[in-house]
C-alpha positions in Angstrom: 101.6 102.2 112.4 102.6 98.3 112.0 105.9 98.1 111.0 105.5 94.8 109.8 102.9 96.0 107.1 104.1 97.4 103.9 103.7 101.9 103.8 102.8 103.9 100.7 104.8 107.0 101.1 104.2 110.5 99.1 105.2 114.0 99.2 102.1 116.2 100.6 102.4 119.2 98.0 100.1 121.4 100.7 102.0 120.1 104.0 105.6 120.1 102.5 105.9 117.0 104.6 106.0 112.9 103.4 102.4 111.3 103.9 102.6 107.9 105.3 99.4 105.8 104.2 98.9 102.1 105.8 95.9 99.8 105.0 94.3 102.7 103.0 94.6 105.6 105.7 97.4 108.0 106.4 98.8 106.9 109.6 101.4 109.8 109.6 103.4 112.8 108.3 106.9 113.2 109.1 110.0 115.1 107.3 112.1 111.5 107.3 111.4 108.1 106.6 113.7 105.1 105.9 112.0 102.3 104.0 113.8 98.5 103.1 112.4 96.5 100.0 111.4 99.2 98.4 109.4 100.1 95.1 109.2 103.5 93.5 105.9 103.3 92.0 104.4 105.5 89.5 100.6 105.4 88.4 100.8 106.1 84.5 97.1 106.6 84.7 97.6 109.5 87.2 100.5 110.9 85.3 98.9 111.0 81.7 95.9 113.3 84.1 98.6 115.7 84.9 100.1 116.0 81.6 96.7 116.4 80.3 95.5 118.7 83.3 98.7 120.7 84.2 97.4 119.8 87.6 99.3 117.7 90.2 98.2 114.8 92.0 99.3 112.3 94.2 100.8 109.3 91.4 103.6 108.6 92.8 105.5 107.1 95.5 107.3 105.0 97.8 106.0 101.5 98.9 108.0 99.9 101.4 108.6 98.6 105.2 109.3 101.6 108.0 112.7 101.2 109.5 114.6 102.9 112.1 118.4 102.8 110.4 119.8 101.7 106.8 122.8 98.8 108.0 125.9 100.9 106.3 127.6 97.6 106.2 125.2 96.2 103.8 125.3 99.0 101.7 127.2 99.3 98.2 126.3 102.2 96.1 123.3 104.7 96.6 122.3 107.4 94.1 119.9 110.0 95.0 116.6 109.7 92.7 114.3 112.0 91.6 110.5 112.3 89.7 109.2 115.1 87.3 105.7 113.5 85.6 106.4 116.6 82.7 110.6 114.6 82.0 110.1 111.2 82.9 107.9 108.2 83.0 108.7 106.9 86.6 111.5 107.7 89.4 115.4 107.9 87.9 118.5 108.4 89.4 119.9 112.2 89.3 122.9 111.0 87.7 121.5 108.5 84.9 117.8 110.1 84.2 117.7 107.6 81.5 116.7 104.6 82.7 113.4 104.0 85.4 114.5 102.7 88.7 112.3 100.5 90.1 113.0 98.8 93.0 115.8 99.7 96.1 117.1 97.5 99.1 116.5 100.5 101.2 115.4 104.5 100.6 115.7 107.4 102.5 113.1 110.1 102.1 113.5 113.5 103.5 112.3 117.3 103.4 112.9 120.4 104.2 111.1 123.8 103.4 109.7 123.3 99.6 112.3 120.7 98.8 112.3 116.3 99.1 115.3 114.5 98.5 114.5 110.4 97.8 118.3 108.5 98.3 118.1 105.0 96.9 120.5 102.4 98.4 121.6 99.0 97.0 123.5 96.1 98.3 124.8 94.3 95.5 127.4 96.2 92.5 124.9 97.6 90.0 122.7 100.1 92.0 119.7 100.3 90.0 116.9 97.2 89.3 115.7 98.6 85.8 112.3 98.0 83.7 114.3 98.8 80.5 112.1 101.4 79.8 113.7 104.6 78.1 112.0 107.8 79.5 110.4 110.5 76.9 
């Protein structure tokens, strides 16, 4: 993996793990990741196929550069985020579910057995880079 070229990272549904894809290929699976300049991306075409479906699929994610440690200095406020395609129309924060988050300094993505926590972190006072878009 180059850590100097952006990752896509996802939650692997069948390997309960995070899938790191590079350049178009998965370059590795892992339990933690920490990501700077992030972007919680959503596809809405992929979501609309699950709502229509009832089937998952891999629509959503984390883009960002692989880091080994989040500067705790630099950091002002975190909130931990999640995404449900069936309650929302991109990632939110656990506390404030109404407003899309979009973009974080840094992200910390874990997993455990059956479960994925996503943390957002911020540097500057207001944690959360919206889109203004109201969920459903």
């Amino acid at each position: 993996m180059d850590k100097n070229k952006r990752v896509y990272v996802y939650f692997n549904l069948h390997k309960k793990v995070w899938s790191v894809r590079q350049s178009g290929r998965i370059v590795e699976h892992t339990k933690h990741i920490k990501l700077r300049d992030c972007r919680f991306l959503v596809s809405q075409a992929g979501r609309e196929k699950v709502l229509r479906e009832k089937k998952k699929n891999v629509h959503a994610g984390v883009s960002g550069y692989v880091i080994n440690s989040i500067p705790e200095y630099r950091i002002f406020s975190e909130a931990k985020l999640t995404y449900n395609p069936y309650r929302y129309k991109g990632f939110v924060a656990v506390n404030d579910p109404y407003e899309i988050v979009e973009r974080s300094d840094f992200a910390e993505l874990q997993c455990g057995e059956g479960w994925r926590d996503v943390w957002g972190c911020w540097t500057v006072d207001y944690p959360i880079n919206l889109k203004g878009v109201k969920n459903d």
